[in-house]
N, C-alpha and C positions, 0 to 999 in steps of 0.2 A: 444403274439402269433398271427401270421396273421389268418385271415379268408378267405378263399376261397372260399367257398361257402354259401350261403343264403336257408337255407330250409323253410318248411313254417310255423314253430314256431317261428324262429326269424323273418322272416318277419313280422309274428303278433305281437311282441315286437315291431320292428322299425315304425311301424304302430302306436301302441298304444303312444311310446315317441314321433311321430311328433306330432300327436292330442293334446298329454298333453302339447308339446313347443307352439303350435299354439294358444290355449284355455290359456293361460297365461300371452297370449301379444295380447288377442284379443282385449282387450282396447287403447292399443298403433296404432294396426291397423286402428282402427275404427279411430283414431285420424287425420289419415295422408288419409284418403280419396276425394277426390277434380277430380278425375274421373273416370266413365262417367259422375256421377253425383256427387254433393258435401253430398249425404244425412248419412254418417257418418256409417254408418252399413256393411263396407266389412269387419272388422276382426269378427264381432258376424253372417254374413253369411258364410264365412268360416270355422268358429268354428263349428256351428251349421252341416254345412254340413260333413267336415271329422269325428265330433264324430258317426253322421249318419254311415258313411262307418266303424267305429272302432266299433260300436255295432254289425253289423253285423257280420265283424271277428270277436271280443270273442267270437259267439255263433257258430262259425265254424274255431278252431284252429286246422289242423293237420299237416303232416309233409308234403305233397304236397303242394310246393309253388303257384302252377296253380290255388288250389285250394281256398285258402287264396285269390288270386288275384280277383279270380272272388267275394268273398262276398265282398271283399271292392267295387270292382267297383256295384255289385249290391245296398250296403248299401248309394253309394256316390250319384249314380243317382236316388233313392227314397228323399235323406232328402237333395240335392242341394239346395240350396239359391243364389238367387243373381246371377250379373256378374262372379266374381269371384271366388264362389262356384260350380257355372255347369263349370268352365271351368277347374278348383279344379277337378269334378268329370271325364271331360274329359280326364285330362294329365294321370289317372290313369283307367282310361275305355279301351283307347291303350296302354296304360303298361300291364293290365289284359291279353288282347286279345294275344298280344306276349310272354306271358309265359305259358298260360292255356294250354298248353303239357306237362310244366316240372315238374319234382318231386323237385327241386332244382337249383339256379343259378348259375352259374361262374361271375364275372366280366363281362365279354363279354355280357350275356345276360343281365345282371340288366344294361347294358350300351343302348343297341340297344330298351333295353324294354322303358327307359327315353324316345328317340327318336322317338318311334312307340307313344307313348304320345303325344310329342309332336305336330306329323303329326294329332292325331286324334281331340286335341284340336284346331287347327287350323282350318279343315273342318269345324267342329263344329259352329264358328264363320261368321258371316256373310261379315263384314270388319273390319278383324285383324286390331288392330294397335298395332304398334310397340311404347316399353314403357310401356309394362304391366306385369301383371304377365305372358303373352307369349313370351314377349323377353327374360323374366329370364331362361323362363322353355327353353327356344329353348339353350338359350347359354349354359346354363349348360351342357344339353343332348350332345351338341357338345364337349364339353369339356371333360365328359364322354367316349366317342367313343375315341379320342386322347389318355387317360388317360390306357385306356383296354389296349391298345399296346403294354404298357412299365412296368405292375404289373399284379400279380395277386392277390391283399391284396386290398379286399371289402374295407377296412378301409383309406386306401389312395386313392382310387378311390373317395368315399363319402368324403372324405378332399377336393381334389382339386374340387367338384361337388359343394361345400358348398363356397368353395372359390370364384369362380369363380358368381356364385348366388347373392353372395351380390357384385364383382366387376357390373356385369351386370347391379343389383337394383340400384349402384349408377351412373352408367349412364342412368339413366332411365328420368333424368330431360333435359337430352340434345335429348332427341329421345322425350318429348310430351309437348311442350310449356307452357301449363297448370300448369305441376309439376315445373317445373323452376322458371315460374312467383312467385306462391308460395310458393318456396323452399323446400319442401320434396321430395322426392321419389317415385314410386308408392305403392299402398297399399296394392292392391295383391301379388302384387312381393313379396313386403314385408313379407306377410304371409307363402309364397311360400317357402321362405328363413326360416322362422321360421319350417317348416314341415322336411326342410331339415337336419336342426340342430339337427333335432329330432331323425330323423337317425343317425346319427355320433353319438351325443350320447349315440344311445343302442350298435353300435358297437365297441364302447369304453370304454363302460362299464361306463359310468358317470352318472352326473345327471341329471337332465333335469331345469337348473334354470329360472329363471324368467329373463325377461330383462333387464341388468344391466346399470346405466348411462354410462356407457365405452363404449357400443356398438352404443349409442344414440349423436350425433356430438353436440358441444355446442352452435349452431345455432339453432339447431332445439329445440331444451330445450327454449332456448329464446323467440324461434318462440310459442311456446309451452306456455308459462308463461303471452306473452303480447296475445295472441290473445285466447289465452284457445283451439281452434279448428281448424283447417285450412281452416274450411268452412265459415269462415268470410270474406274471399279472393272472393267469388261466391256472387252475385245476384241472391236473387232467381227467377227474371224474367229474368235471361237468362237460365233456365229450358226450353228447349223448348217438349219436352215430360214429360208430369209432373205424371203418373201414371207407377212404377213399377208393372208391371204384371205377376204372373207368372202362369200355370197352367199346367195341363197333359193329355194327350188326350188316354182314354183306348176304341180302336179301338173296333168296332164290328162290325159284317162280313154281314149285314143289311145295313150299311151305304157305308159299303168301296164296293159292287156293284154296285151302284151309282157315290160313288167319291173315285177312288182308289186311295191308298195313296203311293205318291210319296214324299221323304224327301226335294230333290231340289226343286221340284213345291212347297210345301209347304213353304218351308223357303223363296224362293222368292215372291209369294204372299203374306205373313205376312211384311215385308222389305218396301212394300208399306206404312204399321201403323204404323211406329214408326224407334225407332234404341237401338241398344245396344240387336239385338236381336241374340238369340242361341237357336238352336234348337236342339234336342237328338234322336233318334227313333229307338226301335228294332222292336219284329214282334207283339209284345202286347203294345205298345203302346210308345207317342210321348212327351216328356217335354219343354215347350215352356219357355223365358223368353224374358220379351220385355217390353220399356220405349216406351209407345205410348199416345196420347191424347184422344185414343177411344178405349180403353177398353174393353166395349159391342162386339163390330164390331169384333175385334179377337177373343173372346169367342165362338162368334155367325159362325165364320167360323171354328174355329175349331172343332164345333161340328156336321159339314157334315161329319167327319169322324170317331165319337163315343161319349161316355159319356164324360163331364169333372169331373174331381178327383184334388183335390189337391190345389184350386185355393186361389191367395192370389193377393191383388191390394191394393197397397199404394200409399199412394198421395207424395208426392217426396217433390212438394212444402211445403206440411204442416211438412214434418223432416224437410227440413231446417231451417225454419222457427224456428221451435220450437226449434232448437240447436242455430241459433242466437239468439234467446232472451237470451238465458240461458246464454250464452255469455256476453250480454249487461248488464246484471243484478249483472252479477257474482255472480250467486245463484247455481251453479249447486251441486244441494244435491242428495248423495249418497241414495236411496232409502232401507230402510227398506228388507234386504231379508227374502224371505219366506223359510221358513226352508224344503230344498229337504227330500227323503220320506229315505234314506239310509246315512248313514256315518259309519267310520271305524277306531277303536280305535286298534291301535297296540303297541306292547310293544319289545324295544329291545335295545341292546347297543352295540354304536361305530355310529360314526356321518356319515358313511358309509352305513350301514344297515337302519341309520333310512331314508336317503336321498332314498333309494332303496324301503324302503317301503311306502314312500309318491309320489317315480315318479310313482307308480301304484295303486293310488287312496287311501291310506292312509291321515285322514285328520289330525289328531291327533297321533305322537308317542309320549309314554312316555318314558325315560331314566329309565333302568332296565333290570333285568337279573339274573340270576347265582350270588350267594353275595350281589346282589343289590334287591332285591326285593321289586315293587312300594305298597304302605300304599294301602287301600283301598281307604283315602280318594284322594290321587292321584288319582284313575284310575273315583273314580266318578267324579272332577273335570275335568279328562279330556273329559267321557261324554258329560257334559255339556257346555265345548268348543266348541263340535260337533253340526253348525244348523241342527238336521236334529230329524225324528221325530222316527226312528230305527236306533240304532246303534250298528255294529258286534264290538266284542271285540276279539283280536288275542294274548294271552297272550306270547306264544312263549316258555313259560317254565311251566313245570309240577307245580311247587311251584309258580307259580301266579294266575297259574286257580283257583283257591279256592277264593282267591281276591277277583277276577274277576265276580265269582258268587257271590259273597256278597254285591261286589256293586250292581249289578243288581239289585237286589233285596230293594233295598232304594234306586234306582232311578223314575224318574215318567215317563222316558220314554219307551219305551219297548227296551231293551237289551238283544241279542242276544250273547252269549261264545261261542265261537267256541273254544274245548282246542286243540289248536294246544302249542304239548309241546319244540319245536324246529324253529328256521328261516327259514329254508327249509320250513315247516309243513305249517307255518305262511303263507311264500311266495305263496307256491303250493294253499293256500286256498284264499288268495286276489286275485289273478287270474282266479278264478272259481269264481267269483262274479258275477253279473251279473245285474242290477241295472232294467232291465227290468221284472223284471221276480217277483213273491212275495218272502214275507219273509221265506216261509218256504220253498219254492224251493231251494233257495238262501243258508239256514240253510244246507240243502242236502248236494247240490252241495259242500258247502264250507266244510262239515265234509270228504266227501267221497274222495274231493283233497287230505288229512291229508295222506290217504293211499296211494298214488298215488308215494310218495317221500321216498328216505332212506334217514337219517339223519345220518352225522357223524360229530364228532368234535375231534381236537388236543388238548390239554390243558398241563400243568404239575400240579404234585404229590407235595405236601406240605412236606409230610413225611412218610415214611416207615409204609406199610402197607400189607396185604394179601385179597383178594377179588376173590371169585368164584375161587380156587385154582392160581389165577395168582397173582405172588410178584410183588410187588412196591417200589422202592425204592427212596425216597425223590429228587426232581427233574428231577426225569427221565420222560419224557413223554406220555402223555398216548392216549389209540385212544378209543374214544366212539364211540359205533352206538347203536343207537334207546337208550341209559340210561342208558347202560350195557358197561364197562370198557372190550373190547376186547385184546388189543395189550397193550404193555408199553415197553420203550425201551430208553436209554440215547440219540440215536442218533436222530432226527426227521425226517429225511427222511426215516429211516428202519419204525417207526412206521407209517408215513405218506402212506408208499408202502404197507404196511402188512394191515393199515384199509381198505387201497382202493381195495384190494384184496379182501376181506372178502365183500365190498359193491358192486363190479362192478359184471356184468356177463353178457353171451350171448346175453341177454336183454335188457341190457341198453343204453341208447339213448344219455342224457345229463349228462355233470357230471358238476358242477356249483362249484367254488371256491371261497370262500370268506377270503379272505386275514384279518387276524388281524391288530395292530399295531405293533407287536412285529414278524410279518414276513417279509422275507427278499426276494428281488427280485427272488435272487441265491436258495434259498429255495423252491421260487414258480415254476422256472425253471426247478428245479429239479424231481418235483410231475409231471407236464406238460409232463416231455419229456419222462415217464415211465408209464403215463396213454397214448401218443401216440406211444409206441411204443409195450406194452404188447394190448392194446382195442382200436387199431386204430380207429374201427366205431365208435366211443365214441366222440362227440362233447364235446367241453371245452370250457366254457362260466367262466371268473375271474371276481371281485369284489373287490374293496377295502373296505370294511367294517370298516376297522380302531374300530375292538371292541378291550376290551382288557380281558386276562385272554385265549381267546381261539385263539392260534395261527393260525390252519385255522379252518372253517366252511366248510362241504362238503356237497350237496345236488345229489343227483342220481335218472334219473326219466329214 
């Protein structure tokens, strides 16, 4: 089924799958970085930065996509990092600004919104160069615009947008001598491209994988293997600004009588200290970033115009340094992680669902279900898979909760059941997560999702039976909602139509399909084209799930 439009929950999907594609290949990013500087940190300030903007939207998902727009671009320009990441927060600061009227996109607007980005990341910049993550974001957006003419399927639009991103990225060594010499590509770009992917995949309904050797050219693996870094290529005395700097200027109305603040004067008398600088400003305040040798001296001027907040200076020469040695040594060890404060044990089956529940922060699924119910001592070992020092458990079926609570209970770390008795329940409660926020907030949040969803499933009848006055007879198919046998019926699309009757209504927003293995394209068609044409306002978001025993999975919010 095409998509047409973008409202502001999937937007907060396709948000949440760039992050999780970006944050997955932030290692390989960091790998290929050699400009402006060789100091190896653009994919962990990217990361850092857009998870920034995806914190902010989970804690503000509604259906106004203007809406949405605006906490990413708030979230991106509080937690920016780096080159790459303030310019990260740019391309989506003028994406924000061009849609914060609408309740929902067409093509046309998620086209001209790329572009309004693009424009905005450019100002932003003091001397664009071409070759960067801005030649990427510029050709795309162009590409974009081209693309709106000829469809109206979000899903083709974001194909050739993806497409055209990594052609771009791989012209990226012929536009900055630097990446040539070298041989990679750039690394924002790069990441750029990984954000992108990230889209396609939520509107494709796929999964969000890791970066596979196919996508990686067998030069750069080489490249990769004799030199470990690509910042072995740079001297670190040709640094000629050796301190990343970054800080925030929160205006106050004492200073700005004095020295009113203007963005252009500003960014060109900072341009005097240093390069690779950018600068951001609304009406509360000003986020600077800039490779200079005087440090002090920008600080010191930027605080004729308020407090600083936020400030971070590295020494540029001492990363690279310390990433050649590690080079030379061929010591570089993996450090020890410290075990983060949340993790997430789910349980479900069909290599579909479990991919679905780990691209939204699942760390651990267990294989289980309906007939398959996991041991206790599975769900504790999958605990303790989990580094983390709380971890929710999302059983998914009513005859696991029990488990569930048993493990907890002989675990030593504190475990959290949330009985969600369905994959909908489950889904609806990962999504209310919130990682910011304490455990028992978290506990709330993720019980009071549980209600938020109706649960339906397909399944068939083993043998002839009678339940709550409705007959059964051996293979005929039958329609649950909520654990209660409603409908049963030989044909699957009459029971498929008859559940969905009983679960949809004036209220309903999304209807979510999760495909078995044992369903058929012609089948899923057929549910589609009778939930659009009895519940038009009804968005339909499909899944391949590939479980088996329940032909579809149906979630209703």
């Amino acid at each position: 089924m095409s998509i047409t439009m973008i409202d502001g929950k999937r937007f907060a999907e396709m948000i949440f799958y760039g992050a999780n594609r970006l944050s997955q290949n932030a290692k390989y990013v960091d790998s290929l970085n050699v400009f402006p500087v060789p100091d190896g940190d653009t994919g962990t300030n990217m990361n850092l930065s857009i998870q920034s903007g995806a914190k902010e939207v989970r804690n503000n998902i509604v259906p106004h996509v203007g809406k949405v727009g605006q906490a990413l671009s708030r979230g991106l320009l509080m937690g920016a990092r780096g080159n790459s990441g303030v310019i990260l927060s740019q391309l989506f600061r003028g994406f924000a600004k061009a849609i914060e009227a609408k309740e929902s996109l067409d093509i046309t607007d998620f086209a001209e919104a790329l572009n309004a980005g693009v424009t905005t990341a450019y100002k932003a910049v003091m001397k664009p160069v071409e070759g960067t993550i801005l030649t990427v974001a510029k050709d795309s957006a162009k590409k974009a615009l081209e693309v709106s003419k000829t469809t109206t399927d979000m899903t083709v639009l974001m194909e050739e947008v993806v497409k055209e991103a990594k052609a771009s990225l791989k012209r990226t060594p012929e536009l900055l001598p630097v990446l040539k010499e070298v041989g990679v590509v750039d690394s924002g770009g790069q990441g750029l491209v990984f954000v992108y992917e990230g889209f396609l995949a939520q509107l494709k309904g796929e999964k969000v994988d890791e970066l596979t050797t196919a996508e990686v050219s067998m030069d750069q693996l080489v490249k990769q293997e004799h030199h470990k870094s690509v910042q072995g290529f740079i001297n670190t005395e040709d640094i000629v600004y050796g301190y990343c700097t970054e800080f925030m200027v929160k205006f106050k109305d004492s200073k700005l009588k004095n020295h009113p603040f203007s963005e252009e004067k500003f960014r060109n008398d900072l341009s005097e200290y240093g390069d690779s600088l950018l600068v951001i400003a609304d009406d509360q305040l000003a986020k600077v970033h800039i490779h200079t040798e005087q440090p002090g001296v920008v600080l010191t001027y930027g605080q004729q115009y308020g407090d600083l907040i936020n400030l971070k200076i590295e020494n540029m020469r001492q990363q690279h340094t310390t990433i050649l040695e590690n080079d030379k040594v061929n010591t570089v060890q993996e450090q020890q992680k410290q075990p983060s404060e949340y993790g997430i044990v789910a349980v479900s089956m069909g290599s579909g669902i479990r991919d679905l529940f780990k691209s939204i922060g699942a760390e651990v699924v267990i294989e289980g279900g309906q007939t398959m119910n996991p041991s206790i001592e599975d769900i504790v070992k999958a605990i303790e898979q989990v580094n983390a020092e709380k971890v929710f458990i999302l059983p998914n079926n009513k005859n696991i909760i029990l488990a569930a609570e048993q493990a907890r209970d002989v675990c030593d770390k504190q475990v959290i059941v949330i009985p969600s008795k369905t994959v909908p329940q489950g889904l609806a409660a990962l999504l209310a997560f919130n990682p910011s926020v304490d455990a028992e907030k978290n506990e709330k949040a993720m019980n009071d999702a549980l209600k938020t969803v109706k649960s339906g499933q397909i399944t068939f009848a083993i043998r002839d039976t009678m339940i709550d006055n409705l007959t059964i007879k051996k293979d005929d198919y039958m329609g649950i909602e909520e654990g209660s046998i409603v409908v049963s019926n030989r044909d699957l699309n009459v029971t498929a139509k008859e559940l969905l009757n009983k679960m949809l209504d004036e209220d309903s927003e999304i209807l979510t399909i999760i495909k078995g293995e044992e369903a058929t394209e012609e089948q899923t068609k057929a549910i589609v084209q009778f939930v659009e044409e009895k519940f038009p306002e009804v968005e339909i978001e499909i899944h391949d799930g590939k479980q088996p025993l329940y032909q579809f999975i149906f979630s209703v919010e």
